[in-house]
Structure formats: structure tokens, C-alpha cells
N, C-alpha and C positions, 0 to 999 in steps of 0.2 A: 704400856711402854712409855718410858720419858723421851724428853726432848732427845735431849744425849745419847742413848741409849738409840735413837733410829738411827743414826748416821752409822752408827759403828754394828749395825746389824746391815746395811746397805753394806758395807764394804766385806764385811764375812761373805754376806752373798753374791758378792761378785767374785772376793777372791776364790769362791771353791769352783762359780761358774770358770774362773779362764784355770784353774787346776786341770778339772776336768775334761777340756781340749788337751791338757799337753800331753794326755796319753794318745791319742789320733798323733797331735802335733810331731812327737817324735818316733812316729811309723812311718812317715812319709817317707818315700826315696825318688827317686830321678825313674823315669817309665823304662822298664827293661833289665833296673838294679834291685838284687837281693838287698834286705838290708845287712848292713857292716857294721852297724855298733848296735848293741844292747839299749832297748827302749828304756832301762827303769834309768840311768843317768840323766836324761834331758827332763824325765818325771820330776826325779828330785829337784834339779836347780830350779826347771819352773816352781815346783810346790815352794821353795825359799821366796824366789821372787814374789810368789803371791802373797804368802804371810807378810813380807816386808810390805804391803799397798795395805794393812790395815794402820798404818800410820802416814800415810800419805798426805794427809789432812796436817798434820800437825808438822811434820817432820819431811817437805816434800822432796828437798837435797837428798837428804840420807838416803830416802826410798830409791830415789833416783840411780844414787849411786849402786843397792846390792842390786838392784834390777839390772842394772847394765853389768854391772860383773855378773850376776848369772847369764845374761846375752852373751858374751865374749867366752864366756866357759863352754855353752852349748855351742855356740861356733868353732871353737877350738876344737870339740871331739867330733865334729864334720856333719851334725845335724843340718838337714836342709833349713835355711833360716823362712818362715812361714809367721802369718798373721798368728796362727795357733802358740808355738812357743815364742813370739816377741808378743804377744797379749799384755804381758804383763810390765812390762819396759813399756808400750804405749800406753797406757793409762798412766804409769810412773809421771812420763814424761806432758802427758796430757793436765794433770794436778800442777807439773811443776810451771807448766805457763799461766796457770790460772790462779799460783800463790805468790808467782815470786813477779820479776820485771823480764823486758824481752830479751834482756843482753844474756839474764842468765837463762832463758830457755835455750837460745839459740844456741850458746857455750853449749853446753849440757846436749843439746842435738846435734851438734857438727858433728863435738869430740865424738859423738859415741857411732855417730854414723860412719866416722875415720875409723874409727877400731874396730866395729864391726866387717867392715869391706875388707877392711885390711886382711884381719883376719880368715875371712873366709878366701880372701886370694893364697893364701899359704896354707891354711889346713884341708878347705873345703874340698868334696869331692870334685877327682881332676876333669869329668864329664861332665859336671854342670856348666851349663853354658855363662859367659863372662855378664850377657844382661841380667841374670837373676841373681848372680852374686854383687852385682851393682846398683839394679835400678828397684831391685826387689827389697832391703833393708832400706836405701832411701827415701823409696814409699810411704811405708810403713812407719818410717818415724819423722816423717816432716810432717804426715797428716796431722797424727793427736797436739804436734807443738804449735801449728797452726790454729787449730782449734782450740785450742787452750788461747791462744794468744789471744781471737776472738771477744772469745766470752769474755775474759779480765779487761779489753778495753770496752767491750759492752757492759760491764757493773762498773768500769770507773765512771763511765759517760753518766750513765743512770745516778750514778752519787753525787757526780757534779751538780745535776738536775737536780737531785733533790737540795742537796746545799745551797743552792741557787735560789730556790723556791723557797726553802729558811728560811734565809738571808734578808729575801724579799718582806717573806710575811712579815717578819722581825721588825724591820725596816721600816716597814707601813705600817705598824701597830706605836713604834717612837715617832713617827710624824705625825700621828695623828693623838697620839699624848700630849706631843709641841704643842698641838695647835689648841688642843682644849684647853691646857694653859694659858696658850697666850689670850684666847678666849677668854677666860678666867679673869686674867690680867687687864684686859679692856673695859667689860662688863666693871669691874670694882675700881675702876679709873674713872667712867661714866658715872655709877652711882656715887664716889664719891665727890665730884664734881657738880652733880644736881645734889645732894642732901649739904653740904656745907655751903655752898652758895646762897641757897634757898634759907636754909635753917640761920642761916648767917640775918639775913636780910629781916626775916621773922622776928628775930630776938631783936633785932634793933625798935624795929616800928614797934613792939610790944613793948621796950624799954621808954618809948617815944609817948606811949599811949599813958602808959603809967605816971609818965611826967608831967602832961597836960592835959589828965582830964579834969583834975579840980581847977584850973583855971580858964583853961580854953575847953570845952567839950566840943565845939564842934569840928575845931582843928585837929581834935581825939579822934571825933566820928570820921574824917576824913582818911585818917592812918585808918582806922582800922578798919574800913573798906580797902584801902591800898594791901592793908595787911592778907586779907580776905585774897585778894587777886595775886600776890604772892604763897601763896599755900596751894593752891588753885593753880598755877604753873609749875611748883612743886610736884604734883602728883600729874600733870602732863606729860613733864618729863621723865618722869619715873617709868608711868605708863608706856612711855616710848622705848624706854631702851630696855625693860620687860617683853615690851611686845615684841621686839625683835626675837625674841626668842622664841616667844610660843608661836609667832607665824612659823619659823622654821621647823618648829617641831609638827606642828599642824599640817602642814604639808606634806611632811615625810610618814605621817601615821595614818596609817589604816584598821580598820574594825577586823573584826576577823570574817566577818562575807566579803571583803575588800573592795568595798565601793570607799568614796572618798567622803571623809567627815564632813558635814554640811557646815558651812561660812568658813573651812578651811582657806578656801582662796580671798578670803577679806587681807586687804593690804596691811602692813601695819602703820603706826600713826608715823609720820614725818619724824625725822630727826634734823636737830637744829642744824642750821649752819650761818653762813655767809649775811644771807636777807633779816635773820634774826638778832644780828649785830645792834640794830638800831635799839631794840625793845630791850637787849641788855643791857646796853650803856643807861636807858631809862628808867631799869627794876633797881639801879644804887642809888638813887636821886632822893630818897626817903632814909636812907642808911644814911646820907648825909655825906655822900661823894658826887658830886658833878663831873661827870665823862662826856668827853668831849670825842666825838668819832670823826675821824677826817678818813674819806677813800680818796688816791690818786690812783690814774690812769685807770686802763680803758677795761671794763669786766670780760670778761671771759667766760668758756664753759672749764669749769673746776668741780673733780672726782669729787662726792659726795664725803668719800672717808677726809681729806683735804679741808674739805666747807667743815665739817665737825670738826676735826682738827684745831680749827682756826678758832672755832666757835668757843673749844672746851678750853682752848690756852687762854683767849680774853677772859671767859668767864674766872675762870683760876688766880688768873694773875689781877684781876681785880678785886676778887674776893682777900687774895692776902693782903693787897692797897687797906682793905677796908679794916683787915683786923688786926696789921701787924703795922703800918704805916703813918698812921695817925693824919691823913692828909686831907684835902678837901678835894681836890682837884685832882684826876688823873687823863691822858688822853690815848685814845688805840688808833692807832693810822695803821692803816692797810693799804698798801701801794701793790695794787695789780703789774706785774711784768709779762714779760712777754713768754716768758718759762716759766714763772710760779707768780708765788706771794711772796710780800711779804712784811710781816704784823709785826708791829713795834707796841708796849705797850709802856707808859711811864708815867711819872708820879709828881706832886712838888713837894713831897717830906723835906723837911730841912737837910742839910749835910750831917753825916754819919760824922762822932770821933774819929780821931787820925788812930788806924788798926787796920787789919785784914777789912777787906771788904768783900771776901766771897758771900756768896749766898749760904742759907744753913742746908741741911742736906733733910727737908720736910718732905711728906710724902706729898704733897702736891709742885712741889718742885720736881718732885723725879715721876711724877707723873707728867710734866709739860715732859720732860726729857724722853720718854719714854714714848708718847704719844706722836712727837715730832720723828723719831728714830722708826717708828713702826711706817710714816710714808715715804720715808727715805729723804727727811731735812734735815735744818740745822738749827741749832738754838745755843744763843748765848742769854747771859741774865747775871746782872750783879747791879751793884750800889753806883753812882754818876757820881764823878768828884763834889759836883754842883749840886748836888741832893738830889733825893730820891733814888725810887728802883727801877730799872730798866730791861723789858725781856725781849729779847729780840726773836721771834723764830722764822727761817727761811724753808720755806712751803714747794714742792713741786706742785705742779700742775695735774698731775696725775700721779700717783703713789709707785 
């Protein structure tokens, strides 16, 4: 038996179950009364009424309605009204609060509980007493609309929940997309910051080495020791901002006995910041730029993401001094406040032609932009009437 095919064998089987009462159903009389009408009439209407509940599911008004006209008919011809012949009008009525909304169950219970009373005050027998003509149909169909009501606000609640729970996962599965992104976004901000800086610096003292070793060699051998100890913080910093990932990953992984990986808890290497300032201004000194570092006021404790920050915009913004500038001299002043930083960095290229003097839109421009924007500063940069490039970024104290 299919899906489909159960539902609609459940409702055969009910409707023959409340069939099958309306023969008792309408035998019934008041204690002391012959009966006065013929049993096969309340037979029939019920057997209508019930065939009409095999569309109940689909069609719960309509059902509604021949149900209640055969109610009103069997009322009309004086049948005592009983759970056995309103059977089928309750379950009617029961579908309709659990398909439709409450306005129209209640509609659909009032009216029929009016017509029903009604009716049995004018046809019914004159010896029944006035509570069973009253309180007896009342009963009888407040319960299944009741009940029906129940349960439709019991599955919408339960739907809510579950859309809720969606919503959520959905939710948590896009933020945490975000963040691997912007993850993404960091890491290739970092490494391209250590590999052009570095490789920058390389190619210079190698172009340096080339030039003087037929006539100077030992001013040669000197670069290329220096050269040595730039390739050698090249791969430090590489190391660093790799390692940051494999500790986190190390930490979170477990073998499958789940004890925890041995040297998982090794720190990983430092990442640059604030203090490291000095040793950069001194790795371009061989590139053939003199940086001059001025700090004012008074240090501070400054968020670790901040000290990088600071660390990766100097580095950047010298590194383009060094290859797009043509300068000898640049200087980074860092003026500690008492709410951030904040890192100026500038140049003495001669004055630019009279034109636009925006910056170009390079990826390591929009990587200072973007770096500053992630601890929630501010950054300007462009060309000084007076020559040279100037990048200003303004640093919180905490991100």
C-alpha cells in the first residue's frame, strides 16, 4: 500500500466505523417512548454524511457543510440528537479546525450549533427535556472544534520551531562562510606583504651584488650576508603566519583514540608588530632607502591584531616607497594617543606633475585599506603638494 493510498483507507475505515453506530444511533428514544419515526431515514442521512468525510482532507468546508445539512435533516424528522448520529458532523467539524484558521472553525460551530438547537426546539420531541436539546448538540460540537483548534496551533508552533531551527543553521553555516573568507582575505593580505617586501628587498642586494663584485668583493661579501639574513626573515615570517594556522588546526584535531596530538600545544611563532618596527625601518637600508622612525607619546598595551596592523601598513607602504617612488629617504612616526595610534608614513620623491593625485587602486593599497577597516580605523593616502607619498592610518587601541 502507497503513501496515498493509507490516508484514504483510514478514512473508509472510519467512515463505515461511525456508519455503523447510526443504526443504534437512530433507535434511541427518550425512556418510556415508543419509537415514532422509522430507523432507515437517520440510516441514510448519516451513511451521506459519512461518505462525504472521505474528502475531508482535501475538501474540509464542503464536508462541513453536507454534514451539517444531514445534522439539520435528522433533527428535523425528531431523531434524538446523540454522539452516534452527530459522529459524523464531529469529525467534519474536527478536520475543519485542523485545515482551515479559527475564525472559520468557530463560524462553522456557532452557525451550526444555532441551527441545530434551533431546530430541535421546534421539531424535536415535545418530552425531551429543554437541557438535552441545548446542552447536549453544544457539547458535542464545541469538543472536536476545540480539538481541532489544538492540534493546528500545536503543528503551526512545531513549524515555527522547525523554521526557526532552519533559519538558524542556514544562518550559522553564512557566517561562518564570512569568516573563512575573510580568513582567506587576511592570510593573502599577510603573505602578500611578507613575499613582496622580502623578495623586494632580495632582488635589490642581488642587483647590488652583481654590481660590485668585480670591483668591490668584499662590499659584495657584505650584501650578501645581509642578503642571507633577509631570505632568513623571509621564511620567518612565512613560518608565522602558516603557523598560525596549523596551531589552530592542531589543537582542534584529534586521532581517533582521542587523546590529544603530542606538541599540539606548542605556541606558534610570534607575529610581528609594534617592537619590530625598529628592524624594519633597518631591512631597506641596503634597498637603498634610509627610514627614519620617530615614536611620540607615551606606549600603551595595544591589541596584538592593531601591533600587526601597524606593523603590515609600515611594511607596505615602504615597500611601494621602495619600488614606485624613486626616493632615498622616507620616515614612519607613530604617535601613541591616548585612544589609539596613529602611523604616518612619508616619503621625499620630488612633486608629482600638475593632475589628479589620487593613489592607484594596487592591491596593496587596498590591502592597507582593508586591514585598517578590519580593526575599525581610518586611512587616508595620497601624493603632498610638496612631494612625495603620504599614508596616514588611524589605529584603535583595541579592534
Amino acid at each position: 500500500m502507497t503513501e496515498d493510498q493509507r490516508p484514504r483507507a483510514a478514512d473508509a475505515a472510519l467512515a463505515a466505523a461511525l456508519f455503523a453506530c447510526s443504526l443504534p444511533g437512530s433507535l434511541i428514544t427518550l425512556p418510556g417512548d415508543d419509537p415514532q419515526i422509522a430507523w432507515w431515514p437517520g440510516v441514510l442521512l448519516t451513511g451521506v454524511a459519512c461518505a462525504a468525510l472521505l474528502w475531508r482532507r482535501d475538501r474540509p468546508r464542503g464536508t462541513a457543510a453536507v454534514t451539517i445539512a444531514c445534522a439539520i435533516a435528522v433533527s428535523a424528522l425528531g431523531y434524538v440528537l446523540t454522539a452516534l448520529l452527530l459522529g459524523p458532523l464531529m469529525v467534519a467539524l474536527y478536520w475543519l479546525a485542523v485545515r482551515t484558521d479559527r475564525r472559520t472553525a468557530n463560524t462553522f460551530a456557532f452557525s451550526t450549533i444555532a441551527l441545530l438547537v434551533g431546530t430541535g426546539l421546534i421539531t424535536g420531541p415535545d418530552d425531551e427535556p429543554l437541557v438535552l436539546k441545548v446542552l447536549g448538540p453544544t457539547a458535542w460540537l464545541l469538543l472536536p472544534t476545540a480539538l481541532g483548534t489544538v492540534v493546528r496551533l500545536r503543528g503551526d508552533y512545531l513549524e515555527a520551531v522547525r523554521a526557526r531551527a532552519e533559519h538558524a543553521e542556514r544562518t550559522r553555516e553564512e557566517e561562518a562562510r564570512r569568516r573563512v573568507t575573510e580568513e582567506r582575505m587576511r592570510i593573502a593580505r599577510d603573505l602578500h606583504d611578507v613575499v613582496a617586501h622580502h623578495l623586494l628587498l632580495a632582488n635589490l642586494q642581488a642587483g647590488a651584488v652583481a654590481r660590485m663584485l668585480p670591483a668591490r668583493p668584499e662590499e659584495a661579501g657584505r650584501i650578501v650576508a645581509d642578503l642571507s639574513g633577509t631570505t632568513s626573515s623571509a621564511l620567518r615570517e612565512l613560518k608565522s603566519t602558516v603557523g598560525l594556522l596549523r596551531h589552530h588546526a592542531d589543537n582542534t584535531a584529534t586521532p581517533p583514540g582521542g587523546e590529544a596530538v603530542p606538541g599540539s600545544d606548542r605556541p606558534p611563532t610570534p607575529t610581528p608588530g609594534l617592537a619590530e618596527l625598529p628592524e624594519l625601518a633597518a631591512s631597506f637600508r641596503h634597498a637603498g632607502l634610509t627610514v627614519t622612525l620617530v615614536v611620540e607619546g607615551e606606549p600603551g598595551p595595544v591589541a596584538a591584531g592593531v601591533a600587526l596592523t601597524a606593523y603590515r601598513i609600515a611594511q607596505e607602504a615602504l615597500t611601494n616607497v621602495t619600488k614606485h617612488a624613486g626616493s632615498r629617504s622616507a620616515e614612519v612616526r607613530l604617535v601613541h594617543t591616548s585612544d589609539g595610534l596613529v602611523l604616518t608614513i612619508t616619503d621625499d620623491a620630488p612633486p608629482r606633475p600638475a593632475g589628479p593625485s589620487a593613489p592607484s587602486g594596487g592591491y596593496g593599497l587596498i590591502g592597507m585599506r582593508e586591514r585598517v577597516r578590519s580593526v575599525g580605523g581610518r586611512i587616508r593616502m595620497g601624493h603632498r603638494p610638496e612631494g612625495g607619498f603620504e599614508v596616514v592610518a588611524e589605529l584603535p587601541v583595541r579592534p
